[in-house]
C-alpha atoms as a printed R data frame, in Angstrom:
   type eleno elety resid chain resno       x       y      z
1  ATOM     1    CA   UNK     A     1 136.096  85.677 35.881
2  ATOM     2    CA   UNK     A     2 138.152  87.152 32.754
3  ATOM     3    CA   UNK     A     3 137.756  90.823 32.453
4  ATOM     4    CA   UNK     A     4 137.814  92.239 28.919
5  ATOM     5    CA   UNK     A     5 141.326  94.341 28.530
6  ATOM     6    CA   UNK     A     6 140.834  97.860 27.697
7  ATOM     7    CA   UNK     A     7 142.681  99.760 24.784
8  ATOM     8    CA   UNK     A     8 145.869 101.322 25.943
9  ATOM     9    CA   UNK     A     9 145.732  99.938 29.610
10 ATOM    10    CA   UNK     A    10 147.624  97.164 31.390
11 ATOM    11    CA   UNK     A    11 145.213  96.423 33.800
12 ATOM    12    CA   UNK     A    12 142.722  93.675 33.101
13 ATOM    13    CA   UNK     A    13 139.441  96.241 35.233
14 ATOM    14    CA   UNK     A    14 139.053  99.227 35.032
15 ATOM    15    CA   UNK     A    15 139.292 101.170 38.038
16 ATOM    16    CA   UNK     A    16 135.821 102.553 39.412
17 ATOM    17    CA   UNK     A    17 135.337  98.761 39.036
18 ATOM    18    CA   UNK     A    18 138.308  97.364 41.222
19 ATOM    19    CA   UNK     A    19 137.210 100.296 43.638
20 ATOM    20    CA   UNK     A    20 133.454  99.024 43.776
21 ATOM    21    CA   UNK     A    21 134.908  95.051 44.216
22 ATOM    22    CA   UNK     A    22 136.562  96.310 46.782
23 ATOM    23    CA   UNK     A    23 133.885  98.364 48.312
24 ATOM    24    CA   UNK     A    24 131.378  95.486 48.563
25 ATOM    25    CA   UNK     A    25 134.416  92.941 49.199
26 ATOM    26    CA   UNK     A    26 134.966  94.511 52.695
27 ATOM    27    CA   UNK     A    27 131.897  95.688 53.372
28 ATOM    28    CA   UNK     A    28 130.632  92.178 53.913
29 ATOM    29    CA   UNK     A    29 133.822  90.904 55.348
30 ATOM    30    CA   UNK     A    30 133.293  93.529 58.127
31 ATOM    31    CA   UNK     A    31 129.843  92.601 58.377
32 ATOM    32    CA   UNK     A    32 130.325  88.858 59.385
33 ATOM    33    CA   UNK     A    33 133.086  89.642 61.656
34 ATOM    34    CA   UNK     A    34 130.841  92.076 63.579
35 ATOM    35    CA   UNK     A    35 128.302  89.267 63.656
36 ATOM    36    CA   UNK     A    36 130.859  86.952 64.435
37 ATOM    37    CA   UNK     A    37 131.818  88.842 67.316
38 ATOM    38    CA   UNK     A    38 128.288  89.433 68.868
39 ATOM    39    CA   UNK     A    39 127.738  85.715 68.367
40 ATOM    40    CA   UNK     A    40 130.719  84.512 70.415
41 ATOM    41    CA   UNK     A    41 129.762  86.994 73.154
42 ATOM    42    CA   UNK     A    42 126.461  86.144 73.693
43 ATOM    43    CA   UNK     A    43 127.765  82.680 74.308
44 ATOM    44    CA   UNK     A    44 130.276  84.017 77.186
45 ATOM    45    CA   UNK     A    45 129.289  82.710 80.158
46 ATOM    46    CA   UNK     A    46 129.072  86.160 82.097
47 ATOM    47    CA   UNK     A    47 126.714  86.584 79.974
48 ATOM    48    CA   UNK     A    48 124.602  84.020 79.975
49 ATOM    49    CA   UNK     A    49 124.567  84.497 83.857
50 ATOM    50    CA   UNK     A    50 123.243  88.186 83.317
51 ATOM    51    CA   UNK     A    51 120.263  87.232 80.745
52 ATOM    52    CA   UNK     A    52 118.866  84.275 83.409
53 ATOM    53    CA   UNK     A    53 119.328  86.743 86.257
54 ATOM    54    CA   UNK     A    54 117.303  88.937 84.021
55 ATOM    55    CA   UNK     A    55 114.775  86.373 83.563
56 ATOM    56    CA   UNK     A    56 114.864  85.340 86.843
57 ATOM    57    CA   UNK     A    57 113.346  88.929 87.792
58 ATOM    58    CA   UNK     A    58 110.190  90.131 85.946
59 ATOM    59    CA   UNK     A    59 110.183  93.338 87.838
60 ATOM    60    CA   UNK     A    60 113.935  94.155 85.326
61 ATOM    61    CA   UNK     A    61 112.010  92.712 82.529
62 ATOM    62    CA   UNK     A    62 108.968  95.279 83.007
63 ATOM    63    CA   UNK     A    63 111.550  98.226 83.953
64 ATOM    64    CA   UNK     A    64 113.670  97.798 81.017
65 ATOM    65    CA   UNK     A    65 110.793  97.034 78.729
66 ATOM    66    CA   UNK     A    66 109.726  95.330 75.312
67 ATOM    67    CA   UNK     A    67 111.723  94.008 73.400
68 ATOM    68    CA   UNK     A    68 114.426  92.656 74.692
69 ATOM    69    CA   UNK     A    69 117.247  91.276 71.892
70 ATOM    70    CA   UNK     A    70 119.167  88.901 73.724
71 ATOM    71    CA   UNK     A    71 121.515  87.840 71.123
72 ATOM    72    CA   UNK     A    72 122.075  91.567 69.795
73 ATOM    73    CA   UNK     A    73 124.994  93.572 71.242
74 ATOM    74    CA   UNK     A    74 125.542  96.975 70.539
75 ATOM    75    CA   UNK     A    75 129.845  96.654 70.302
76 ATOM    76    CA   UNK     A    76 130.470 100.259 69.509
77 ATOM    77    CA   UNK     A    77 128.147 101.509 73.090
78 ATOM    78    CA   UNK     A    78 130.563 103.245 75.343
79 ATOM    79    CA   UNK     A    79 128.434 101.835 78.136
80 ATOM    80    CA   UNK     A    80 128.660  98.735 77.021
81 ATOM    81    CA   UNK     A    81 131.454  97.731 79.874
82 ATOM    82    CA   UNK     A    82 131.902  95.427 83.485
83 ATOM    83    CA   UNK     A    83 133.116  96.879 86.189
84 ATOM    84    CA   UNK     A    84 134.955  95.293 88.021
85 ATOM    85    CA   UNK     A    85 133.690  97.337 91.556
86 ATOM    86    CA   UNK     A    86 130.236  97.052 89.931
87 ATOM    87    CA   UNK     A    87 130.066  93.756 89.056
88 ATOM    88    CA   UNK     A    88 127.769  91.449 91.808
């Protein structure tokens, strides 16, 4: 894409339009790496073992209630952890 040279300026864009190339530029480059990220953990195998436990149980199911995302993972939760002494 050729960008038009302004009068009395070395650069080839103008600034406000670098800045909002840039904007949108890493805006969506952070957006498929957080979805990149959810999509290789919800193919962990700990996991997978937690949603068919989950399944396995109806009684969870009804307490936690509808509807349940199963390939969504809130990253930034600070709950969102294993513990190792919690873990069975």
């Amino acid at each position: 894409m050729m960008w038009q040279k302004y009068a009395g300026s070395r650069r080839s864009m103008p600034l406000g339009a670098r800045i909002l190339f840039h904007s949108v530029f890493y805006a969506g480059g952070f957006a498929i790496v957080y979805y990149l990220i959810q999509k290789f953990h919800s193919r962990g195998l700990y996991y997978k073992l937690a949603v068919e436990q989950l399944q396995s149980h109806p009684e969870a199911q009804e307490a936690l209630g509808p509807p349940l995302n199963i390939h969504y993972l809130k990253l930034i939760d600070r709950e969102n952890f294993v513990d190792i002494a919690d873990a069975k």
